[in-house]
N, CA, C and O atoms as CSV, one atom per row, in Angstrom:
chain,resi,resn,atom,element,x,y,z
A,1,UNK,N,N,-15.442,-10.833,-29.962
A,1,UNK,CA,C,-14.786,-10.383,-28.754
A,1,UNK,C,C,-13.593,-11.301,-28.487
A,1,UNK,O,O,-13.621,-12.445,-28.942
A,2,UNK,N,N,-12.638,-10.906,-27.839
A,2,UNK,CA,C,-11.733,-11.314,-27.681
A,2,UNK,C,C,-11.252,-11.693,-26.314
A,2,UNK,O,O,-11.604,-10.908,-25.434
A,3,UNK,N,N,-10.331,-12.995,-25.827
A,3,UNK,CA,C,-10.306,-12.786,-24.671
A,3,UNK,C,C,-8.806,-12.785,-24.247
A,3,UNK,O,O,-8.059,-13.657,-24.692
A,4,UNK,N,N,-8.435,-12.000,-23.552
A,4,UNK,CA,C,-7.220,-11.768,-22.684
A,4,UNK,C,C,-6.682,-12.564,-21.797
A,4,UNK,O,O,-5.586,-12.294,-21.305
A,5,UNK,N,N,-7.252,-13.469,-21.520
A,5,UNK,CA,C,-6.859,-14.441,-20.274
A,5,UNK,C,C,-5.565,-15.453,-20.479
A,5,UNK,O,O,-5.164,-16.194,-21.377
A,6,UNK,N,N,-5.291,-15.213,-19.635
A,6,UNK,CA,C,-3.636,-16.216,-19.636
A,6,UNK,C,C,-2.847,-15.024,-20.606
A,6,UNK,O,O,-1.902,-15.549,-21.197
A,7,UNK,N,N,-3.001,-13.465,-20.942
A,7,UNK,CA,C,-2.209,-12.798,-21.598
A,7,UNK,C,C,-1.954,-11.840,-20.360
A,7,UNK,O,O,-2.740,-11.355,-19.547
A,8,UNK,N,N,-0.511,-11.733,-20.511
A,8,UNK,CA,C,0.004,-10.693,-19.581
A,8,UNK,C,C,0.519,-9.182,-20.167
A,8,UNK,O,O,1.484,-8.844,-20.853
A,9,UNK,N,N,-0.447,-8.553,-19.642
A,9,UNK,CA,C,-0.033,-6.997,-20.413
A,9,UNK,C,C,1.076,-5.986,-19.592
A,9,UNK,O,O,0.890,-5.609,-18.435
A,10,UNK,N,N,2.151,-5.659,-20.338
A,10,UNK,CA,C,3.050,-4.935,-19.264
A,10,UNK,C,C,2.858,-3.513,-19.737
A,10,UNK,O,O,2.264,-3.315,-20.796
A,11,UNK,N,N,3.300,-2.567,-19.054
A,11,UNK,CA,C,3.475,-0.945,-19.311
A,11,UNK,C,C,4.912,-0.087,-19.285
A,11,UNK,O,O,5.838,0.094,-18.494
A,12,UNK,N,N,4.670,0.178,-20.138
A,12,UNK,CA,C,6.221,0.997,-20.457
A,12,UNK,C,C,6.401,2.064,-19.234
A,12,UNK,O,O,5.980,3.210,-19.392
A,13,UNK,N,N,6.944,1.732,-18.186
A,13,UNK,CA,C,6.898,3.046,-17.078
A,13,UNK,C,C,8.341,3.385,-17.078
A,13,UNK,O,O,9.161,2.548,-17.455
A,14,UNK,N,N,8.660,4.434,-16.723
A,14,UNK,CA,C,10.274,5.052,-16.096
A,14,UNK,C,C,10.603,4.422,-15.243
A,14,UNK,O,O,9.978,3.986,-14.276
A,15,UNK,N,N,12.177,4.276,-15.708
A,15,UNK,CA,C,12.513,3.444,-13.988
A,15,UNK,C,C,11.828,4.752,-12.838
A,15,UNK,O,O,11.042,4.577,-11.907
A,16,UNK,N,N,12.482,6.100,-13.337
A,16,UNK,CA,C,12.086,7.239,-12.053
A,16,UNK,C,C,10.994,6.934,-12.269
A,16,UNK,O,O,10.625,7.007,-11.097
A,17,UNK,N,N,10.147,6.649,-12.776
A,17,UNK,CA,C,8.554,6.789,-12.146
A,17,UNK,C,C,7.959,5.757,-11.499
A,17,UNK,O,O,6.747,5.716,-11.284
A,18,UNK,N,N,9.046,4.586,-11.046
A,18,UNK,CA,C,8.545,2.863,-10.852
A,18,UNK,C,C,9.666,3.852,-9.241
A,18,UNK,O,O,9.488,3.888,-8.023
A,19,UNK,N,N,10.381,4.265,-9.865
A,19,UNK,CA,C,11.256,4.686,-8.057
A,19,UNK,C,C,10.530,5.824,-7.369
A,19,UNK,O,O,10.760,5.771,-6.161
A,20,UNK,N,N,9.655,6.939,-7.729
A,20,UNK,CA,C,8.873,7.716,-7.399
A,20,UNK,C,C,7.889,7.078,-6.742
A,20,UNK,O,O,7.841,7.337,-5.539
A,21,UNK,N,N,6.819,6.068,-7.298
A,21,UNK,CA,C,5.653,5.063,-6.674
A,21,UNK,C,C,6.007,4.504,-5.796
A,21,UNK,O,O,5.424,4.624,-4.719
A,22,UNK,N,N,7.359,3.493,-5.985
A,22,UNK,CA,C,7.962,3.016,-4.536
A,22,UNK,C,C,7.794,3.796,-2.880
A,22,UNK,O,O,7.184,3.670,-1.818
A,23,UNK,N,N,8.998,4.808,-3.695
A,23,UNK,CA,C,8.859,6.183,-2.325
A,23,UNK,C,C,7.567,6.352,-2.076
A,23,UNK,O,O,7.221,6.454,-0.899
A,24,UNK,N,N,6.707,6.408,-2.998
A,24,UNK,CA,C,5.337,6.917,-2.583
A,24,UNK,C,C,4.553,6.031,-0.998
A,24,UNK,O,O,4.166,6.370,0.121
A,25,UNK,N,N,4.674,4.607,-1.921
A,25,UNK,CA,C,3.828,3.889,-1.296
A,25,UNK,C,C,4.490,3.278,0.217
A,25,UNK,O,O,3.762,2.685,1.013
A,26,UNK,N,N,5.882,3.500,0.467
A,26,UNK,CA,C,6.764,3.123,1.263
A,26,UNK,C,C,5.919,4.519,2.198
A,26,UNK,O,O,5.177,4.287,3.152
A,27,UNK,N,N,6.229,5.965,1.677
A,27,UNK,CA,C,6.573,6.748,2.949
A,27,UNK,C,C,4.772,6.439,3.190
A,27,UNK,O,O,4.585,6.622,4.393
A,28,UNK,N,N,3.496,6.072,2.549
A,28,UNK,CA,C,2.205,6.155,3.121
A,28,UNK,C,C,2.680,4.774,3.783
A,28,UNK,O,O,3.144,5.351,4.767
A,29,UNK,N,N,2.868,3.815,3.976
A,29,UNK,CA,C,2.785,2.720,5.029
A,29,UNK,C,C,3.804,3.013,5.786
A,29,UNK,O,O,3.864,2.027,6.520
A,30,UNK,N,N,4.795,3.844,6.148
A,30,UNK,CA,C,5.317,3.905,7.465
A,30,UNK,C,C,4.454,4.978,8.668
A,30,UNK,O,O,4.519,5.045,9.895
A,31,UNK,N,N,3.355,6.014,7.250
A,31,UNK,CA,C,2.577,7.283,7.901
A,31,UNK,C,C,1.656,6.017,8.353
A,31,UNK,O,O,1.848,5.882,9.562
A,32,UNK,N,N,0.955,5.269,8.001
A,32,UNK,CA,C,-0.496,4.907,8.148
A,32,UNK,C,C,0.137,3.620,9.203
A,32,UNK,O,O,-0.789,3.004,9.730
A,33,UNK,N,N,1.433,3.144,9.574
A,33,UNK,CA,C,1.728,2.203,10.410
A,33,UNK,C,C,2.015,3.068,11.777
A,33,UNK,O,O,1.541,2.869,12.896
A,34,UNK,N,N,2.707,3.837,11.456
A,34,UNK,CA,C,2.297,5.621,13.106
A,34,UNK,C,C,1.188,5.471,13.504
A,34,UNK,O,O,0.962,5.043,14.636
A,35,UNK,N,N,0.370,5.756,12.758
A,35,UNK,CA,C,-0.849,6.567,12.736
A,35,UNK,C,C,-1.317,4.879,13.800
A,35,UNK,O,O,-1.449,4.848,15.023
A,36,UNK,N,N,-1.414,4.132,13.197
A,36,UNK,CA,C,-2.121,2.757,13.840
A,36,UNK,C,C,-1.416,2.742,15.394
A,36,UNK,O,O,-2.015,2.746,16.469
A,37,UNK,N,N,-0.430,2.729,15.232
A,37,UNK,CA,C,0.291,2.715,17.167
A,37,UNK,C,C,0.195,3.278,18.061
A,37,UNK,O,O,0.401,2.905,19.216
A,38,UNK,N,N,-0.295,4.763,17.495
A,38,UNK,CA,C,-1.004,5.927,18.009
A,38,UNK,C,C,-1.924,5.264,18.954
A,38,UNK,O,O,-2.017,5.007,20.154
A,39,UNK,N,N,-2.627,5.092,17.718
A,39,UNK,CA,C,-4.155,4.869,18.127
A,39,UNK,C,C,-4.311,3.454,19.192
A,39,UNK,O,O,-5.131,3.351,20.104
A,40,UNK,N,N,-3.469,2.615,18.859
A,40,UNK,CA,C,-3.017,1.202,19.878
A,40,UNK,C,C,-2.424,1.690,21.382
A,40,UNK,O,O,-2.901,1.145,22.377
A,41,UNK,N,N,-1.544,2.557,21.517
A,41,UNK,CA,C,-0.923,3.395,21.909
A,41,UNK,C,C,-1.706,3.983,23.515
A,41,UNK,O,O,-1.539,3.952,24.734
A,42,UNK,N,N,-2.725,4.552,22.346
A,42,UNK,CA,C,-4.044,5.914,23.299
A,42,UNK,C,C,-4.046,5.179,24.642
A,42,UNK,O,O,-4.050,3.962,24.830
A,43,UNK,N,N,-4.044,6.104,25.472
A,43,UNK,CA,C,-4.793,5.733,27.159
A,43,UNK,C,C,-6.621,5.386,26.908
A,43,UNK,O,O,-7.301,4.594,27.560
A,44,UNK,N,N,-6.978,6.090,25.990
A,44,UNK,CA,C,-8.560,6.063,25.703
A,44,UNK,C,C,-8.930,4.568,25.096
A,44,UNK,O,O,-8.203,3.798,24.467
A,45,UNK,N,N,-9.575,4.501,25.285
A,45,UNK,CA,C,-10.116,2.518,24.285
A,45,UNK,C,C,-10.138,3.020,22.848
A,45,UNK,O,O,-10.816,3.905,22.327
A,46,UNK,N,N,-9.257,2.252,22.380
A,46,UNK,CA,C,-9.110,2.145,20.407
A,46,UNK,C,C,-10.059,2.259,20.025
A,46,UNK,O,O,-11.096,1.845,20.543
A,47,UNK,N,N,-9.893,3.128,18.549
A,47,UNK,CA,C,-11.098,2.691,18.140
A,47,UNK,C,C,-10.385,1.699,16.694
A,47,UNK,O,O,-9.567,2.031,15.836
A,48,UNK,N,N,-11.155,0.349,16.935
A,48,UNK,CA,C,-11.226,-0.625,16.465
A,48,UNK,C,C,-11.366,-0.660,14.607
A,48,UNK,O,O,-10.733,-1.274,13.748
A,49,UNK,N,N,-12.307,0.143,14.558
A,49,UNK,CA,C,-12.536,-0.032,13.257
A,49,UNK,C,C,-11.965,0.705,12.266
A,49,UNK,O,O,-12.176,0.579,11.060
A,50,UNK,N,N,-10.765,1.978,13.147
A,50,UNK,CA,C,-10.146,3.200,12.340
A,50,UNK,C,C,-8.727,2.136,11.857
A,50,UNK,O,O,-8.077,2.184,10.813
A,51,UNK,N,N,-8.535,1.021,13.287
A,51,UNK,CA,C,-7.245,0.231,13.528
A,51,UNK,C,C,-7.422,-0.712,12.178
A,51,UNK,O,O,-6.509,-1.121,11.461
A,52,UNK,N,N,-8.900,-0.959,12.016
A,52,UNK,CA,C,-8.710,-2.319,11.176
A,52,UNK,C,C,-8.516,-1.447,9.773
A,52,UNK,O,O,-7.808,-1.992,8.926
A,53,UNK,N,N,-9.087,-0.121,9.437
A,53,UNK,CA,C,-8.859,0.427,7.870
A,53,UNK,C,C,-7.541,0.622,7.916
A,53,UNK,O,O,-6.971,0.377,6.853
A,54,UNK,N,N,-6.704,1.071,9.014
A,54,UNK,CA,C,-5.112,1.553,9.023
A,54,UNK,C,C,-4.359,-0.190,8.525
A,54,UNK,O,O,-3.369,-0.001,7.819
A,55,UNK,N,N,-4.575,-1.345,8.703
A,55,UNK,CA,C,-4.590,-2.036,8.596
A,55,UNK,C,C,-4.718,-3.053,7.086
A,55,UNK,O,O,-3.878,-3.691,6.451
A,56,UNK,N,N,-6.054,-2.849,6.928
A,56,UNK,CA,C,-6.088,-3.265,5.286
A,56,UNK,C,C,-5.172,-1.820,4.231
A,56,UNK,O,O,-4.461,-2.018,3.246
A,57,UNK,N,N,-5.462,-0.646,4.773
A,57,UNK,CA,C,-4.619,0.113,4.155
A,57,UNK,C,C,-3.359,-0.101,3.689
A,57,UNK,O,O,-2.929,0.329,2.619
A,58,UNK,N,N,-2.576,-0.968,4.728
A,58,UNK,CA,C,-1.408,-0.664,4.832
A,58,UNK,C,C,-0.877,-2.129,3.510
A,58,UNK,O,O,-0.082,-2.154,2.571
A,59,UNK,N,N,-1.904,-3.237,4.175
A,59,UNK,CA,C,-1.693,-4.564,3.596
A,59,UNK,C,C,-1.846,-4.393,1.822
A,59,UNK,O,O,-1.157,-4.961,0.975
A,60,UNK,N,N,-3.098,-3.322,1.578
A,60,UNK,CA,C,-2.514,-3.210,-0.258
A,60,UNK,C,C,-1.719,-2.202,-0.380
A,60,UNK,O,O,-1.367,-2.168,-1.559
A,61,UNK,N,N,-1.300,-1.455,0.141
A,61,UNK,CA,C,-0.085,-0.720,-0.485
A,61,UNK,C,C,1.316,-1.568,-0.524
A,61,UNK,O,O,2.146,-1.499,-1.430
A,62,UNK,N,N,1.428,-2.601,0.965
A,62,UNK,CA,C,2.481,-3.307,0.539
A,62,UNK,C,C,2.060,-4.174,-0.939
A,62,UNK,O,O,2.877,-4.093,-1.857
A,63,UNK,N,N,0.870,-4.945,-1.145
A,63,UNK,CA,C,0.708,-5.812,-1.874
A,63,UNK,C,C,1.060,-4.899,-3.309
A,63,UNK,O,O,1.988,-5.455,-3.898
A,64,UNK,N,N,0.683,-3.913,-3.890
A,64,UNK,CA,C,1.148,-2.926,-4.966
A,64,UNK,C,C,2.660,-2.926,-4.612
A,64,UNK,O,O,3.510,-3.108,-5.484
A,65,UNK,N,N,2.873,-2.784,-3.719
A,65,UNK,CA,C,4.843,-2.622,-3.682
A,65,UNK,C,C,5.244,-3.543,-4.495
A,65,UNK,O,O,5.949,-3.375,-5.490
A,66,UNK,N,N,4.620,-4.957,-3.919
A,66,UNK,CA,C,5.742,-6.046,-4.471
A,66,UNK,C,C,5.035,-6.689,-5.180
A,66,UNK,O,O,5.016,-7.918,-5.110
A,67,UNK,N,N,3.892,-5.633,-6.477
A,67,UNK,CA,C,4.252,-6.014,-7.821
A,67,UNK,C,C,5.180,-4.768,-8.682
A,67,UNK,O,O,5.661,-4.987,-9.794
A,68,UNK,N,N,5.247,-4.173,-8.354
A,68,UNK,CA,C,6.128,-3.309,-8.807
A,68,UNK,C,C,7.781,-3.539,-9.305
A,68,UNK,O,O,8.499,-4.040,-8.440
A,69,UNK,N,N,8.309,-3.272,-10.383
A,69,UNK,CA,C,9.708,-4.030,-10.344
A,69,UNK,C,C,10.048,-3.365,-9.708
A,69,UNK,O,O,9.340,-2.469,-9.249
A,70,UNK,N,N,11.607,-3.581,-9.342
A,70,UNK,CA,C,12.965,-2.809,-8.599
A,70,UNK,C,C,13.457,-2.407,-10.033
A,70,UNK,O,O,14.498,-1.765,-10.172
């Protein structure tokens, strides 16, 4: 067996398909950062635990952004 560690594997992607994912993941964290203010927003008491998934949601899609090249 072999081991991979300390080896960095890259992938042959399209720039359009590295600029497609971008758009992707950009327009879901500006939807899922709405969606959270909404809900911050409400006259009704938050619900807390929809706030905290809108939340980690948002934190790995940025974190996937910026491994992604430009």
């Amino acid at each position: 067996m072999t081991s991979t560690r300390g080896i960095s594997s890259h992938v042959n992607i399209s720039e359009a398909d590295t600029h497609a994912l971008r758009f992707r993941l950009q327009t879901e964290i500006t939807w899922l950062s709405r969606q959270m203010q909404d809900l911050q927003g409400a006259d009704e008491s938050p619900d807390l635990s929809l706030i905290q998934t809108y939340r980690e949601m948002i934190f790995s899609r940025r974190a996937l952004l910026g491994r992604i090249p430009r």
